[in-house]
Predicted model as a PDB file, atoms N, CA, C, CB and O in Angstrom, pLDDT in the B-factor column:
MODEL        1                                                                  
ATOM      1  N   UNK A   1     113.786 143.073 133.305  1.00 76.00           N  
ATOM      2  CA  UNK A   1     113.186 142.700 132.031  1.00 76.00           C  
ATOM      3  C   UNK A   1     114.211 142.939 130.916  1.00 76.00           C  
ATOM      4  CB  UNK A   1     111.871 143.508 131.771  1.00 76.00           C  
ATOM      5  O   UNK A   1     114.845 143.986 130.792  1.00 76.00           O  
ATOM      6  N   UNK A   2     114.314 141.830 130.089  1.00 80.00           N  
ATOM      7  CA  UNK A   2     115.155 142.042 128.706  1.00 80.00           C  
ATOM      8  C   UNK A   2     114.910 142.872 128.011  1.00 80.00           C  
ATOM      9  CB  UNK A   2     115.182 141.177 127.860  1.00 80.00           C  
ATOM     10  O   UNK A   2     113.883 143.421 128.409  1.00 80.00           O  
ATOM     11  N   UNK A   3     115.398 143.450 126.871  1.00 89.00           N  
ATOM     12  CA  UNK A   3     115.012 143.686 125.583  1.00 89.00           C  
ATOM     13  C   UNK A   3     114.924 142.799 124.761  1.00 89.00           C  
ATOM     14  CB  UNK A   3     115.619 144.420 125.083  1.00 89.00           C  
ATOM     15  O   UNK A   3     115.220 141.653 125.101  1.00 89.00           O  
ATOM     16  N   UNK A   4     114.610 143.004 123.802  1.00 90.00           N  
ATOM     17  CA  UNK A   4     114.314 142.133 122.292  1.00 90.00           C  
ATOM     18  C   UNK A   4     115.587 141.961 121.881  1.00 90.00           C  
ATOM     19  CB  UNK A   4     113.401 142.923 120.980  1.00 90.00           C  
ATOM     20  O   UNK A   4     115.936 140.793 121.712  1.00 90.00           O  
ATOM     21  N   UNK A   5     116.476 142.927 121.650  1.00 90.00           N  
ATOM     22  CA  UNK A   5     117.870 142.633 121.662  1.00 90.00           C  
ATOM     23  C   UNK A   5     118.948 141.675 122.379  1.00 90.00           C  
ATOM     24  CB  UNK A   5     118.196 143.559 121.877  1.00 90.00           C  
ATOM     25  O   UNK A   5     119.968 141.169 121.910  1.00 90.00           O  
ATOM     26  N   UNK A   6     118.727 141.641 122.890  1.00 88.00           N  
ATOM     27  CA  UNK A   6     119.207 141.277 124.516  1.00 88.00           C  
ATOM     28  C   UNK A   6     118.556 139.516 124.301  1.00 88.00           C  
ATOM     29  CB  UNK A   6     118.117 142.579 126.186  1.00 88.00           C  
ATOM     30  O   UNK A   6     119.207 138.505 124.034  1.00 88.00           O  
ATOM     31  N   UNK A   7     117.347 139.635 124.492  1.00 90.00           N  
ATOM     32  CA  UNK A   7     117.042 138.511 124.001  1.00 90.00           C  
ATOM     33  C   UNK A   7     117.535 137.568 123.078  1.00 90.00           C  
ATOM     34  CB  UNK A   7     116.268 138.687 123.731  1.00 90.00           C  
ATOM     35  O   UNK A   7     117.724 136.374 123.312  1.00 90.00           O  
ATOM     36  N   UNK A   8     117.775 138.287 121.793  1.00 90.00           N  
ATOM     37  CA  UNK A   8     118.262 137.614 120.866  1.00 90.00           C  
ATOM     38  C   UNK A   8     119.196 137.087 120.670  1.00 90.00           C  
ATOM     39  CB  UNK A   8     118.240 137.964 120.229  1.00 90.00           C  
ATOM     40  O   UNK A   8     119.367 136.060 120.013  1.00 90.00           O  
ATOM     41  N   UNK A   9     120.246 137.986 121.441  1.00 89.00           N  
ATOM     42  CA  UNK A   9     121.525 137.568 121.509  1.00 89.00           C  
ATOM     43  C   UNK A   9     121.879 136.482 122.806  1.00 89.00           C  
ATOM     44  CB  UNK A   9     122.333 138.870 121.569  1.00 89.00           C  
ATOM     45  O   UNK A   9     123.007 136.008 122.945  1.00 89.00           O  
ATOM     46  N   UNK A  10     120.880 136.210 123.609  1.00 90.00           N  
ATOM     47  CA  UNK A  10     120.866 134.841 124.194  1.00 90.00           C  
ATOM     48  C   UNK A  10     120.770 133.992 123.636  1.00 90.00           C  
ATOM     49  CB  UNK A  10     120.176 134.560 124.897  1.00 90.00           C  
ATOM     50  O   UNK A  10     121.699 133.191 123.745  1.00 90.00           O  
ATOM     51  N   UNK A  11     119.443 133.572 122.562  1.00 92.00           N  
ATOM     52  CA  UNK A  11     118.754 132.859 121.907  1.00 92.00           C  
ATOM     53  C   UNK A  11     120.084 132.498 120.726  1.00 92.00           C  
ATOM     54  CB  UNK A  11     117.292 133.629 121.476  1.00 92.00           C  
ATOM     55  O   UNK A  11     120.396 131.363 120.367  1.00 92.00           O  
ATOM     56  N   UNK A  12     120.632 133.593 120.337  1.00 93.00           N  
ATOM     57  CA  UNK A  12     121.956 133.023 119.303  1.00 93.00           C  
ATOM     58  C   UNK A  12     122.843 132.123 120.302  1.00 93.00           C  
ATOM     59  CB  UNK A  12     123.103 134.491 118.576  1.00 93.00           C  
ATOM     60  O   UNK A  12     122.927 130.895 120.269  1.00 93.00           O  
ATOM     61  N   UNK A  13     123.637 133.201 121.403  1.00 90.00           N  
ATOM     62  CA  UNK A  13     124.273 132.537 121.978  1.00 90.00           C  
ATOM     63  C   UNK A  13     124.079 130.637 122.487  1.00 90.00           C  
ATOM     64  CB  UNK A  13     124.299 133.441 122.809  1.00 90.00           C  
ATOM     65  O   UNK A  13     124.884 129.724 122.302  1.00 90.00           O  
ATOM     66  N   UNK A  14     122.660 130.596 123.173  1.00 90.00           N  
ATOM     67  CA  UNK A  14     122.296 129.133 123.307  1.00 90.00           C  
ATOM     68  C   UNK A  14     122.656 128.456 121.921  1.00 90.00           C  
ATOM     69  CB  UNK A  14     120.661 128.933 123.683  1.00 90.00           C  
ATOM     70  O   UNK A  14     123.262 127.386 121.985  1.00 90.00           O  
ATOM     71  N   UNK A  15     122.374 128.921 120.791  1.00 93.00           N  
ATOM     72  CA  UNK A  15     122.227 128.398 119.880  1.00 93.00           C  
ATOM     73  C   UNK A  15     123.879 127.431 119.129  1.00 93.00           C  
ATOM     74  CB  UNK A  15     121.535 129.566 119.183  1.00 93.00           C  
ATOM     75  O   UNK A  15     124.191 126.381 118.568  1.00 93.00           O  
ATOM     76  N   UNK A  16     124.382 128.517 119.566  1.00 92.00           N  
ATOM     77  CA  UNK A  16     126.032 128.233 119.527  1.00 92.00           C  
ATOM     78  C   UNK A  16     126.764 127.742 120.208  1.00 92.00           C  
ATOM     79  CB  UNK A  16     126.697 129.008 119.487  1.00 92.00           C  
ATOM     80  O   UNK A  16     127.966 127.612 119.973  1.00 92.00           O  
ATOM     81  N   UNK A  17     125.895 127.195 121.662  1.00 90.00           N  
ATOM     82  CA  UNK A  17     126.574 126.687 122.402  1.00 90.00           C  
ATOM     83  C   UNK A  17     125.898 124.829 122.171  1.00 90.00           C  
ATOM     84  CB  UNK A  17     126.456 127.602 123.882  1.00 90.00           C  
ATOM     85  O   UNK A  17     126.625 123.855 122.370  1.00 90.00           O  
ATOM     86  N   UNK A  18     124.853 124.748 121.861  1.00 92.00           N  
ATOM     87  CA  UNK A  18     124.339 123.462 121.324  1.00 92.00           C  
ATOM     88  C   UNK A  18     124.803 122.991 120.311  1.00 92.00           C  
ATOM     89  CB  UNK A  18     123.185 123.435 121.077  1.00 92.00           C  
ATOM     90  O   UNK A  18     124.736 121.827 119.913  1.00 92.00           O  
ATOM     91  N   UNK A  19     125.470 124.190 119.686  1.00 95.00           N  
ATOM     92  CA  UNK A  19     126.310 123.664 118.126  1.00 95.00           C  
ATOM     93  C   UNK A  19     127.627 123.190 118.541  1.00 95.00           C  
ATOM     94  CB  UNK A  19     126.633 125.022 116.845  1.00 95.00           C  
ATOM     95  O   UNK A  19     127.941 122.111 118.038  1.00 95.00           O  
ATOM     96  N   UNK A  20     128.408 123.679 119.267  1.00 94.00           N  
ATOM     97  CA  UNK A  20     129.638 123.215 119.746  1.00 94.00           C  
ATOM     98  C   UNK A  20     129.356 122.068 120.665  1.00 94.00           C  
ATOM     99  CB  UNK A  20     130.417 124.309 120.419  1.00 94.00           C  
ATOM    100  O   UNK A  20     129.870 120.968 120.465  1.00 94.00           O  
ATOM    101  N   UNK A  21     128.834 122.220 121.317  1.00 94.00           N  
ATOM    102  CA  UNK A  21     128.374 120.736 122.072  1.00 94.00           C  
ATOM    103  C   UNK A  21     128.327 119.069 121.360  1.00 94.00           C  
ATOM    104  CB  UNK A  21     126.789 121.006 122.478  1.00 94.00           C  
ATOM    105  O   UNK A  21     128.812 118.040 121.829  1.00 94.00           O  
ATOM    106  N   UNK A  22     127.379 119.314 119.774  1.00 93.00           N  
ATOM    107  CA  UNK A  22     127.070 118.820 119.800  1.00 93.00           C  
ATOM    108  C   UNK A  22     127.847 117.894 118.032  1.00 93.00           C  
ATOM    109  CB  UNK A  22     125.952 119.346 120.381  1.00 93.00           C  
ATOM    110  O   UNK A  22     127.550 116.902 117.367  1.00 93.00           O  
ATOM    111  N   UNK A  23     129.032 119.116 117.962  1.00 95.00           N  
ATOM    112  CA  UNK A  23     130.396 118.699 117.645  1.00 95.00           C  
ATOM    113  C   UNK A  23     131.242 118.161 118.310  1.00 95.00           C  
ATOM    114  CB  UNK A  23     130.975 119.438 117.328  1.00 95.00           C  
ATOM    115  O   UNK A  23     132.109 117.535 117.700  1.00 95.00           O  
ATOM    116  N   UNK A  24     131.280 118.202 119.485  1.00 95.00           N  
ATOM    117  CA  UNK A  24     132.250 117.722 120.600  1.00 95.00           C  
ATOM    118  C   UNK A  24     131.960 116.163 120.733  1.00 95.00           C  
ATOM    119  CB  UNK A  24     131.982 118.555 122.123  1.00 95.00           C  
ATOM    120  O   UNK A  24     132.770 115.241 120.826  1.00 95.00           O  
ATOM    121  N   UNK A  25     130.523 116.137 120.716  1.00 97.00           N  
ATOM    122  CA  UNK A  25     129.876 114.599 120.853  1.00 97.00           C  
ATOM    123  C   UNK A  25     130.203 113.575 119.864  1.00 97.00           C  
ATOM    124  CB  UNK A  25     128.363 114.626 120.786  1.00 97.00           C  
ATOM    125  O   UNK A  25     130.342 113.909 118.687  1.00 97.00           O  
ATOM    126  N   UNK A  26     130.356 112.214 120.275  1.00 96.00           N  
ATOM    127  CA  UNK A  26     129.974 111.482 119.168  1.00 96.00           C  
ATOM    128  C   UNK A  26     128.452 110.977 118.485  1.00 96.00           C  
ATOM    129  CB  UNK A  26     130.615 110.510 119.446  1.00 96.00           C  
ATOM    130  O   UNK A  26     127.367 111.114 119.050  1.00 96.00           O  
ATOM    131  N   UNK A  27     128.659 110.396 117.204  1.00 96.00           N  
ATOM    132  CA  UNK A  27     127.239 109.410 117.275  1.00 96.00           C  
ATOM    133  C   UNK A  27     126.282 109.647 118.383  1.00 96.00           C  
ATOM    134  CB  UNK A  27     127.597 107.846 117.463  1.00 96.00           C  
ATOM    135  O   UNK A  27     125.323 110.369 118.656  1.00 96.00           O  
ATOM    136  N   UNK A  28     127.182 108.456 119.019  1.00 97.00           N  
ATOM    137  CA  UNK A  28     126.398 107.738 119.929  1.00 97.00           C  
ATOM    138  C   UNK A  28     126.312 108.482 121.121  1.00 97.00           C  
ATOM    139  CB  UNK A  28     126.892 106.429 120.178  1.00 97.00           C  
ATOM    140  O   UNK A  28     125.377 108.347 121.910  1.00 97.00           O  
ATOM    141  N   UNK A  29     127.259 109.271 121.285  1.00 97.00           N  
ATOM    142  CA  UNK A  29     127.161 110.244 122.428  1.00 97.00           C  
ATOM    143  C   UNK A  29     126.113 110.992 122.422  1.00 97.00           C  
ATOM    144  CB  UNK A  29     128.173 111.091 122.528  1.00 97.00           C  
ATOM    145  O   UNK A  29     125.270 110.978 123.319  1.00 97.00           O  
ATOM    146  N   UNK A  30     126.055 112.041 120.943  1.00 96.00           N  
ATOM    147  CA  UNK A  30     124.333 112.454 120.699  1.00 96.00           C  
ATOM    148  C   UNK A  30     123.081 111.919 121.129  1.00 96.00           C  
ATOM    149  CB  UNK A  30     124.005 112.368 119.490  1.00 96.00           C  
ATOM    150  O   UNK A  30     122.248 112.554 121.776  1.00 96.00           O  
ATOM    151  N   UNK A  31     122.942 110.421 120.654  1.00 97.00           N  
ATOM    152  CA  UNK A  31     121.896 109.819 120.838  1.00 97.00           C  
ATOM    153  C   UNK A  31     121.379 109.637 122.312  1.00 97.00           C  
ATOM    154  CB  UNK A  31     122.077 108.733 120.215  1.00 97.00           C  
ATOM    155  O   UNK A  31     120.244 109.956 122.666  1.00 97.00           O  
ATOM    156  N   UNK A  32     122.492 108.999 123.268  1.00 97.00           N  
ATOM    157  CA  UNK A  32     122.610 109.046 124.569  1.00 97.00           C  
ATOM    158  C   UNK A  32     122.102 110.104 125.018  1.00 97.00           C  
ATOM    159  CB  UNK A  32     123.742 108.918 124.979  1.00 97.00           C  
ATOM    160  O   UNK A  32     121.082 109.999 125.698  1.00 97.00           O  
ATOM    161  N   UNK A  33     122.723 111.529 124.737  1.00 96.00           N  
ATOM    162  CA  UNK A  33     122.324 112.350 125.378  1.00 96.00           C  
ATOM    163  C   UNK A  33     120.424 112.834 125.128  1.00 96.00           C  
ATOM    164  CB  UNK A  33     123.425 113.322 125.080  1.00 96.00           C  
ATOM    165  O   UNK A  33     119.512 112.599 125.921  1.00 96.00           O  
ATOM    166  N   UNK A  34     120.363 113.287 124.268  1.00 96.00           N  
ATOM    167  CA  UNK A  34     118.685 113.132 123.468  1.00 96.00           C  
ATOM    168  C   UNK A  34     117.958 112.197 124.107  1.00 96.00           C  
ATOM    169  CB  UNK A  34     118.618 112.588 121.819  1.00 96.00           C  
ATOM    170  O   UNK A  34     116.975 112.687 124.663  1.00 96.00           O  
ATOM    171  N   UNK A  35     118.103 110.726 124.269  1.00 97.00           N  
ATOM    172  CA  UNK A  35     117.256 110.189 125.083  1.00 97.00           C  
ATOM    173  C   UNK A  35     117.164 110.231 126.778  1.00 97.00           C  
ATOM    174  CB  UNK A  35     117.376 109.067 124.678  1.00 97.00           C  
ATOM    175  O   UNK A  35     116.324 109.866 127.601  1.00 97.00           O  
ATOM    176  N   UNK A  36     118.870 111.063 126.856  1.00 96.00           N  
ATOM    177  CA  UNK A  36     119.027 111.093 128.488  1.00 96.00           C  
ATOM    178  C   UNK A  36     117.526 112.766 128.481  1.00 96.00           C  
ATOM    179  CB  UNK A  36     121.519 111.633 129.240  1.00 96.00           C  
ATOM    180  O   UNK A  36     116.723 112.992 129.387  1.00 96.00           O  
ATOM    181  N   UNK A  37     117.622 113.257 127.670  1.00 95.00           N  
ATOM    182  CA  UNK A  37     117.294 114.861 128.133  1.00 95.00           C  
ATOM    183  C   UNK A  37     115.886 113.873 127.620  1.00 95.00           C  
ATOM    184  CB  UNK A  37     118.083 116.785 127.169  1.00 95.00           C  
ATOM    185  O   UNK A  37     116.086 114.102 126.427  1.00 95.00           O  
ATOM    186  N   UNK A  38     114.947 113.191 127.603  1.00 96.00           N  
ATOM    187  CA  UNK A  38     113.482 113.207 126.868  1.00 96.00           C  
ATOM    188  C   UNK A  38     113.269 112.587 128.426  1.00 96.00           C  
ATOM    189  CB  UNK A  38     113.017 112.128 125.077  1.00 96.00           C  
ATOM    190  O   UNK A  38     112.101 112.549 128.813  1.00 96.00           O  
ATOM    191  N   UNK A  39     114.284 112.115 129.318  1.00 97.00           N  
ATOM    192  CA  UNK A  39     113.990 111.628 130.855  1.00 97.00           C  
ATOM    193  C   UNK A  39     114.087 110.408 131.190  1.00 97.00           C  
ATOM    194  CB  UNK A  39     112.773 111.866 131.309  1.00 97.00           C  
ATOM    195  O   UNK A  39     113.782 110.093 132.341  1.00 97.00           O  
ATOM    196  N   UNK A  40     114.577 109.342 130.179  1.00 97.00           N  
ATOM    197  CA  UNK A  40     114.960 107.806 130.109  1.00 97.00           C  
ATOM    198  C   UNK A  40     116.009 107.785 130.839  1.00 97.00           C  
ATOM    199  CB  UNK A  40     115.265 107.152 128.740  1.00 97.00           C  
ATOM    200  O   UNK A  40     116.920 108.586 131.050  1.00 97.00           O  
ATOM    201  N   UNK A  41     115.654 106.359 131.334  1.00 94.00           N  
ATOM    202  CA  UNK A  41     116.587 105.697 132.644  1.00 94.00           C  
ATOM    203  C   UNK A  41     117.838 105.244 131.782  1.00 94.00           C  
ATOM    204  CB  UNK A  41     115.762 104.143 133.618  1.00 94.00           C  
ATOM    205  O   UNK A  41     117.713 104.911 130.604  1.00 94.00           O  
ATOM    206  N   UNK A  42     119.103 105.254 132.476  1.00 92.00           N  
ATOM    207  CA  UNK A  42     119.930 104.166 131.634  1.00 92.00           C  
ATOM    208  C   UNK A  42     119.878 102.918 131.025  1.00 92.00           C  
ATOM    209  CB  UNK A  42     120.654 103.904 132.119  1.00 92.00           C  
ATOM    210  O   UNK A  42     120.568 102.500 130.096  1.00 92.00           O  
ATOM    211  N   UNK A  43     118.713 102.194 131.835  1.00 95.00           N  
ATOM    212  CA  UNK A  43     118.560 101.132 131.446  1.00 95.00           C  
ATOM    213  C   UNK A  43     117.835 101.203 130.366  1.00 95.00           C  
ATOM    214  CB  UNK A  43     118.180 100.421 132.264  1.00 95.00           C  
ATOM    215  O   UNK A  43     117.999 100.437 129.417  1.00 95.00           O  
ATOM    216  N   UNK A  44     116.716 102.387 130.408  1.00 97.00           N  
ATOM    217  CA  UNK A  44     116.189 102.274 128.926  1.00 97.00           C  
ATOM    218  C   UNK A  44     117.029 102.685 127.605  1.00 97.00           C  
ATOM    219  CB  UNK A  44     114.994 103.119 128.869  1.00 97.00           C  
ATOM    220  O   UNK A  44     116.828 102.082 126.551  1.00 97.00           O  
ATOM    221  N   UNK A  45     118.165 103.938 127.712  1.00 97.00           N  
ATOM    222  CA  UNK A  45     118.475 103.896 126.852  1.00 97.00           C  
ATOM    223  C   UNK A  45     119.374 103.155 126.462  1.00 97.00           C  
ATOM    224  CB  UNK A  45     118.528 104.651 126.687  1.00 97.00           C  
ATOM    225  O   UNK A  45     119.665 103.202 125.267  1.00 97.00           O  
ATOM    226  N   UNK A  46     119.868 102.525 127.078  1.00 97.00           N  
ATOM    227  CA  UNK A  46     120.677 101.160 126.632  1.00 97.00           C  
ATOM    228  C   UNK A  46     119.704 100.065 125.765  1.00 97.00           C  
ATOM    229  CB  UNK A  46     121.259 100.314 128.138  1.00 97.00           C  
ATOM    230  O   UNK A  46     119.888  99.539 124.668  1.00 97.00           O  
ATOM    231  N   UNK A  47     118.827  99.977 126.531  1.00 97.00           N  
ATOM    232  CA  UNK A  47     117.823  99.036 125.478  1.00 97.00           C  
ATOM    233  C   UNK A  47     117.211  99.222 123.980  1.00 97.00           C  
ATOM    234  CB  UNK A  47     116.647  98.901 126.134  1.00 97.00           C  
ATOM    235  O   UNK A  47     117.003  98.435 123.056  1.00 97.00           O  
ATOM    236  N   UNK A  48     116.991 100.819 124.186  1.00 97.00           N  
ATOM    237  CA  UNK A  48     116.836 101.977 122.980  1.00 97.00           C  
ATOM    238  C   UNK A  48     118.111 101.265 121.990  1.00 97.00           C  
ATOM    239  CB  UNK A  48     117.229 104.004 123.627  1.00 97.00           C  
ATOM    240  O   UNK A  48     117.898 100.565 120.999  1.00 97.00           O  
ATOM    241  N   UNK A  49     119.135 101.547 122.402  1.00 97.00           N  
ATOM    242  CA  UNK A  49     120.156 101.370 121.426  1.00 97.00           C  
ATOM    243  C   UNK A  49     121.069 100.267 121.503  1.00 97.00           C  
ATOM    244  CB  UNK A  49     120.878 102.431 121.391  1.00 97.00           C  
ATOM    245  O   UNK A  49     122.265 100.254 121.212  1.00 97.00           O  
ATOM    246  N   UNK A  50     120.361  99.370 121.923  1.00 97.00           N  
ATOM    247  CA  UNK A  50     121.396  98.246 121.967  1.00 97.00           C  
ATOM    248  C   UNK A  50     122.838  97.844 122.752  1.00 97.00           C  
ATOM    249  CB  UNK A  50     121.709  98.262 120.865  1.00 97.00           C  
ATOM    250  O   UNK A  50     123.629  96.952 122.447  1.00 97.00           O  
ATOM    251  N   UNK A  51     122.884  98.488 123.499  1.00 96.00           N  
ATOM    252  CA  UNK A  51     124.018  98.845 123.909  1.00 96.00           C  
ATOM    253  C   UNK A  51     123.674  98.253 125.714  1.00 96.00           C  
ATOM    254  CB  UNK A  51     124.332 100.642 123.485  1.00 96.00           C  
ATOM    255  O   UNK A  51     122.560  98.080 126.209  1.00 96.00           O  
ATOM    256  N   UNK A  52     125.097  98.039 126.416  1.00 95.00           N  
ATOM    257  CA  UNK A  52     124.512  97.489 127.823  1.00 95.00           C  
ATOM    258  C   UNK A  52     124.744  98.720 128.835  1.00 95.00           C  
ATOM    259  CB  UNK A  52     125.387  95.976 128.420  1.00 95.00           C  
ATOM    260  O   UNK A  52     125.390  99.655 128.362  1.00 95.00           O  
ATOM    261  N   UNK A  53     124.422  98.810 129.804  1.00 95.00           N  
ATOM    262  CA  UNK A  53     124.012  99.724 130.399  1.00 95.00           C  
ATOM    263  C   UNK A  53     125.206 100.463 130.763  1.00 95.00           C  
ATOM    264  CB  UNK A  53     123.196  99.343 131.353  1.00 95.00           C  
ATOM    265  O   UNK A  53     125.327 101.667 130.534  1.00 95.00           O  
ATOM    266  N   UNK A  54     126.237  99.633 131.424  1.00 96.00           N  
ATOM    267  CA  UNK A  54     127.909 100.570 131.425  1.00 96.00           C  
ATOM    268  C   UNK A  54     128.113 101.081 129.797  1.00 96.00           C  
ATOM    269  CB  UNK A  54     129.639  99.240 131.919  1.00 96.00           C  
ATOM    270  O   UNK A  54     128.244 102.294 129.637  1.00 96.00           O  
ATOM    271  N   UNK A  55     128.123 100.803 129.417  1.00 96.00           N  
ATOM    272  CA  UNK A  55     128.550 102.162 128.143  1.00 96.00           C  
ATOM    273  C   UNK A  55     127.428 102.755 127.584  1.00 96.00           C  
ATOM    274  CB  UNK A  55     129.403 101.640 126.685  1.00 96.00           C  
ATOM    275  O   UNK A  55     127.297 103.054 126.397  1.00 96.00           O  
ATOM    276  N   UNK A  56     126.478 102.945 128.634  1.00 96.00           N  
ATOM    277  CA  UNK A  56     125.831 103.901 128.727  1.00 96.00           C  
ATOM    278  C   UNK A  56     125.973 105.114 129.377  1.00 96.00           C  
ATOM    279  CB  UNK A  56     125.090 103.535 128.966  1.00 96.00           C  
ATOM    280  O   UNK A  56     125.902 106.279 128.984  1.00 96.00           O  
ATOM    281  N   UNK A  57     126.221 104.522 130.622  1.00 96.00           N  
ATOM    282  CA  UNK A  57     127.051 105.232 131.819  1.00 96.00           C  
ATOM    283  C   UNK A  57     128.161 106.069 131.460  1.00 96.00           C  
ATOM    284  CB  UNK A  57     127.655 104.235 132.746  1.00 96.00           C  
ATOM    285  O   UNK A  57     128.202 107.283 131.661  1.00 96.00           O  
ATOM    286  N   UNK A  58     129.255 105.223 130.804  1.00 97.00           N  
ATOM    287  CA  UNK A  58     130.333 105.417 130.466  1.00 97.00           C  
ATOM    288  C   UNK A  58     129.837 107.007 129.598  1.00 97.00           C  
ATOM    289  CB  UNK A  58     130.997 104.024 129.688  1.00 97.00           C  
ATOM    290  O   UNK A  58     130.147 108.121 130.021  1.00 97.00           O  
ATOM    291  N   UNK A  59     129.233 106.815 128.662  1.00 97.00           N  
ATOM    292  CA  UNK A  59     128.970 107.990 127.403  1.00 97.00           C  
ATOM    293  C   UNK A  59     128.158 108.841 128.434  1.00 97.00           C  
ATOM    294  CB  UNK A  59     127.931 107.444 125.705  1.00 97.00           C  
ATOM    295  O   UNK A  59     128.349 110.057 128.433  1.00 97.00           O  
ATOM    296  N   UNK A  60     127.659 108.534 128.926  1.00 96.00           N  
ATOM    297  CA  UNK A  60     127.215 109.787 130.007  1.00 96.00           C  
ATOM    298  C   UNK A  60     128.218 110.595 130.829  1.00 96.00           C  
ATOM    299  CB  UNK A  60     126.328 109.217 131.118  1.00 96.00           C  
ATOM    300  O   UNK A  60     128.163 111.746 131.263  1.00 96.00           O  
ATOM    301  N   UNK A  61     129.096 109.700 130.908  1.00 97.00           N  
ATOM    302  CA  UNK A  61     129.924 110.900 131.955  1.00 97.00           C  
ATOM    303  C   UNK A  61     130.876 111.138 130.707  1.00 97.00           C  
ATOM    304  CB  UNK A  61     130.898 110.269 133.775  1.00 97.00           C  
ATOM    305  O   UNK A  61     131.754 111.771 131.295  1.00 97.00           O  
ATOM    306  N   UNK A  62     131.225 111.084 129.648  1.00 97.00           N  
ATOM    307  CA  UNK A  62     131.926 111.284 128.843  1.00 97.00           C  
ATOM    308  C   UNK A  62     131.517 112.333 128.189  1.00 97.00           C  
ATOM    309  CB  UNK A  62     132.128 110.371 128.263  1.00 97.00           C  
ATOM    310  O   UNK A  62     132.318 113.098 127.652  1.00 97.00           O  
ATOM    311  N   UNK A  63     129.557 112.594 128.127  1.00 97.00           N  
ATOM    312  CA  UNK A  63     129.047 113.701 127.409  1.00 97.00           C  
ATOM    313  C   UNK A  63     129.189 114.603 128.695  1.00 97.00           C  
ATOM    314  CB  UNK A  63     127.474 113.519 126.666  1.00 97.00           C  
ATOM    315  O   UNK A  63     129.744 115.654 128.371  1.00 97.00           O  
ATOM    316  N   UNK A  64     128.882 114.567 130.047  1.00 96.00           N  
ATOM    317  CA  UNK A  64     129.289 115.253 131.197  1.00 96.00           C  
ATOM    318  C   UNK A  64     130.379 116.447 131.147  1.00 96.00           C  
ATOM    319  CB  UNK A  64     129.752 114.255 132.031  1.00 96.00           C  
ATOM    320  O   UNK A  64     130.283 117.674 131.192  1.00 96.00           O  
ATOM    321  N   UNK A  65     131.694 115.344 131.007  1.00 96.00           N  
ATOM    322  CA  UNK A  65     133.098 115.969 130.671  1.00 96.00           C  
ATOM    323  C   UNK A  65     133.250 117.062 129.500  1.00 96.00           C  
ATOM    324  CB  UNK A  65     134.025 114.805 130.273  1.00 96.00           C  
ATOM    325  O   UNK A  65     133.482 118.262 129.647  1.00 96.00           O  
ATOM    326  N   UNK A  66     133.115 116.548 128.636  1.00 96.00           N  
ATOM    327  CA  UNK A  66     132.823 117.198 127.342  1.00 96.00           C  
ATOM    328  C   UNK A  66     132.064 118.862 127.455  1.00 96.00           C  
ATOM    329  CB  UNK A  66     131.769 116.076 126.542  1.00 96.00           C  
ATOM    330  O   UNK A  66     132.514 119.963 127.135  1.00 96.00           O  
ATOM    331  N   UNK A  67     130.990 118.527 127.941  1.00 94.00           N  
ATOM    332  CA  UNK A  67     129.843 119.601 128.150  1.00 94.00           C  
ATOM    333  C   UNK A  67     130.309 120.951 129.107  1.00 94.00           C  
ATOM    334  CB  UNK A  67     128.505 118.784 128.946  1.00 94.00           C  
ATOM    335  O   UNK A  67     129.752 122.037 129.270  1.00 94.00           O  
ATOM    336  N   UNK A  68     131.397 120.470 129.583  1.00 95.00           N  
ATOM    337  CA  UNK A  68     131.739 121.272 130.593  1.00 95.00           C  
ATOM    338  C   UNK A  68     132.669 121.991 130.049  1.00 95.00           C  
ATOM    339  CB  UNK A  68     132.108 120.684 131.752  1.00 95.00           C  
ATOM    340  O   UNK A  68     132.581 123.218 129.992  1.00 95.00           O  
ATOM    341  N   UNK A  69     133.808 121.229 129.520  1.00 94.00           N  
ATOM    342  CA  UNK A  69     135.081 121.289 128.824  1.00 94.00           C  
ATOM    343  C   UNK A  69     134.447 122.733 127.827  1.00 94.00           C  
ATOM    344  CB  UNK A  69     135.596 119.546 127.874  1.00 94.00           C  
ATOM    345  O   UNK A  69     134.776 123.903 128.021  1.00 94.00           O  
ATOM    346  N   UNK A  70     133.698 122.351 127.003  1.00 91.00           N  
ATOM    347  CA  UNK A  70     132.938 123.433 125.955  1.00 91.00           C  
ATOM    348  C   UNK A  70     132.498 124.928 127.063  1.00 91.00           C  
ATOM    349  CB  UNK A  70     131.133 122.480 125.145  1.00 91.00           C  
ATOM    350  O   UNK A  70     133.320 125.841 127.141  1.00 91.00           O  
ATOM    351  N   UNK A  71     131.266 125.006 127.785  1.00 89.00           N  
ATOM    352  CA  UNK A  71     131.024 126.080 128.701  1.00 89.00           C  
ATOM    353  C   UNK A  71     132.562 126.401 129.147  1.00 89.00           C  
ATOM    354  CB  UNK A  71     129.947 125.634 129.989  1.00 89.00           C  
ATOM    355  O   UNK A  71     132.578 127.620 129.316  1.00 89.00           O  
ATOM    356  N   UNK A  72     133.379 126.071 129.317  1.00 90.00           N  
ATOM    357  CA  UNK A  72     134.549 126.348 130.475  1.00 90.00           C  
ATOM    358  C   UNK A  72     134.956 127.344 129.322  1.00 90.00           C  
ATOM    359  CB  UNK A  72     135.851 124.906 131.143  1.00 90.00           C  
ATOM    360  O   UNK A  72     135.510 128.318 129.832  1.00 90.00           O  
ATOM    361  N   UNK A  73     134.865 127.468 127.683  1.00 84.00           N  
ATOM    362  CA  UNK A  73     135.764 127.515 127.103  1.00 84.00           C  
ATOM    363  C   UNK A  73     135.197 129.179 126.602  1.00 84.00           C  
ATOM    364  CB  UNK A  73     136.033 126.189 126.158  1.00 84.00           C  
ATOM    365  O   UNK A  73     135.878 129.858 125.833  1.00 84.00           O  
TER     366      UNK A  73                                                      
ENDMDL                                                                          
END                                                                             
């Protein structure tokens, strides 16, 4: 079991790690990702945003890379 302390300093930490993340991202990389995490198919969020389904893909493994690159760091 945590403490309250302990806790908190997860709850910052997550907090700082969504912030760097989500500097790392672009635009559209943001958006991608937000509709990837609500559980939309590629195909939908391509349709969401206009966009065709490979550079959807594409920004997915690009937010992938990225996401990792940040945790690694």
């Amino acid at each position: 079991v945590k403490n309250p302390e302990q806790l908190l300093i997860d709850k910052e930490n997550v907090i700082s790690l969504e912030r760097k993340i989500e500097e790392e991202l672009s635009t559209f990389e943001n958006q991608v990702l937000d509709l990837y995490l609500t559980g939309m198919s590629y195909s939908q969020i391509a349709r969401v945003l206009g966009r065709d389904e490979k550079s959807t893909d594409n920004a997915l493994q690009r937010i992938k890379n990225k996401i990792r690159k940040v945790i690694a760091e």
